[in-house]
C-alpha positions as CSV (number, residue, x, y, z in Angstrom):
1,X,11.4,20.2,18.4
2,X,11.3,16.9,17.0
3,X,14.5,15.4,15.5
4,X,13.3,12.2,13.7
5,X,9.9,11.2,11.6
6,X,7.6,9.3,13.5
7,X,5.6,6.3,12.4
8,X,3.2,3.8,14.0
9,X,4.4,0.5,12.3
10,X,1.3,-1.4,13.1
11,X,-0.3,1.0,10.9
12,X,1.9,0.4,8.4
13,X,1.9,-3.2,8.5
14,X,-2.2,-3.3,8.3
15,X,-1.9,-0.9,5.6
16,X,0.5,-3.2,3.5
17,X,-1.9,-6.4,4.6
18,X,-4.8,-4.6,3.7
19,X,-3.1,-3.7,0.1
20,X,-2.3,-7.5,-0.4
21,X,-5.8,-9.0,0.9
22,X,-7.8,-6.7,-1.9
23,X,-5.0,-7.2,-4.1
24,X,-5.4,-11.0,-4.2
25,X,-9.5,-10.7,-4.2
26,X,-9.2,-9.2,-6.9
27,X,-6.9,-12.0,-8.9
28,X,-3.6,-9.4,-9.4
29,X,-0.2,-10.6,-8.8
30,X,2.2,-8.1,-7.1
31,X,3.4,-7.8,-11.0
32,X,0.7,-6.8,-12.2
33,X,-0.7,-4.3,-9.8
34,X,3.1,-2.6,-10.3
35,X,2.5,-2.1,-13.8
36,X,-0.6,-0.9,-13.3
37,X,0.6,1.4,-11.0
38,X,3.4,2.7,-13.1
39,X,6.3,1.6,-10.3
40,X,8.8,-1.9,-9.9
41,X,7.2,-4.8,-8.4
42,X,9.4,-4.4,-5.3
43,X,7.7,-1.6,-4.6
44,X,4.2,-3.3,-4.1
45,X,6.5,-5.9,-1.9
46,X,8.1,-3.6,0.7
47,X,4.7,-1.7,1.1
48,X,2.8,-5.1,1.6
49,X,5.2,-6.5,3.9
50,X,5.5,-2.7,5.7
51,X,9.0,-2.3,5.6
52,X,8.7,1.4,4.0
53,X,6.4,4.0,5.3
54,X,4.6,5.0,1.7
55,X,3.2,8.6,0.6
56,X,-0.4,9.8,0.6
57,X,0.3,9.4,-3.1
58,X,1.5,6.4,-3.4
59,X,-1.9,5.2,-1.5
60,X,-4.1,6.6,-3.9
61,X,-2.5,4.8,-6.8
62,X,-3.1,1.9,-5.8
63,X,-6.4,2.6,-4.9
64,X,-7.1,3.5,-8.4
65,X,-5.1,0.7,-9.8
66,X,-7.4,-1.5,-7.3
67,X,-10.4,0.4,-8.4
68,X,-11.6,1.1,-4.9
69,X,-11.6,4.3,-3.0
70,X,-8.6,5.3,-0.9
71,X,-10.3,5.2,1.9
72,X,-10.6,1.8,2.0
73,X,-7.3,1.3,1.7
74,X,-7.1,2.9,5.3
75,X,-10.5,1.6,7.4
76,X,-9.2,-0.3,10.8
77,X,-6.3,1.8,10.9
């Protein structure tokens, strides 16, 4: 039985570049794609530099904040 909660970090980090790429395309700061998500700008940060593993939830805001499908937010993973 497993003990811990696994996680692949690389996918974490290209998820978190990925985020930051499309976030800067589209002229946000990390302030303002917070707002527009509703959560604190450190938030956007730790998930862009993948030092927090975020929810299935959390991907879909910012998808919607971004204005592009989810899956985006996941091809090359």
């Amino acid at each position: 039985m497993a003990s811990h909660n696994p996680k692949d970090q690389k996918a974490i980090e290209k998820l978190g570049a990925t985020i930051r790429a499309i976030r800067i395309e589209k002229g946000l700061t990390m302030v303002q794609l917070a707002e527009l998500c509703e959560v604190e700008y450190t938030t956007i940060s730790k998930i862009e530099r993948g030092l927090v593993n975020t929810t299935v939830s959390m991907i879909v805001i910012i998808a919607r904040a971004l204005k592009i499908p989810p899956s985006q937010l996941l091809a090359g993973i």
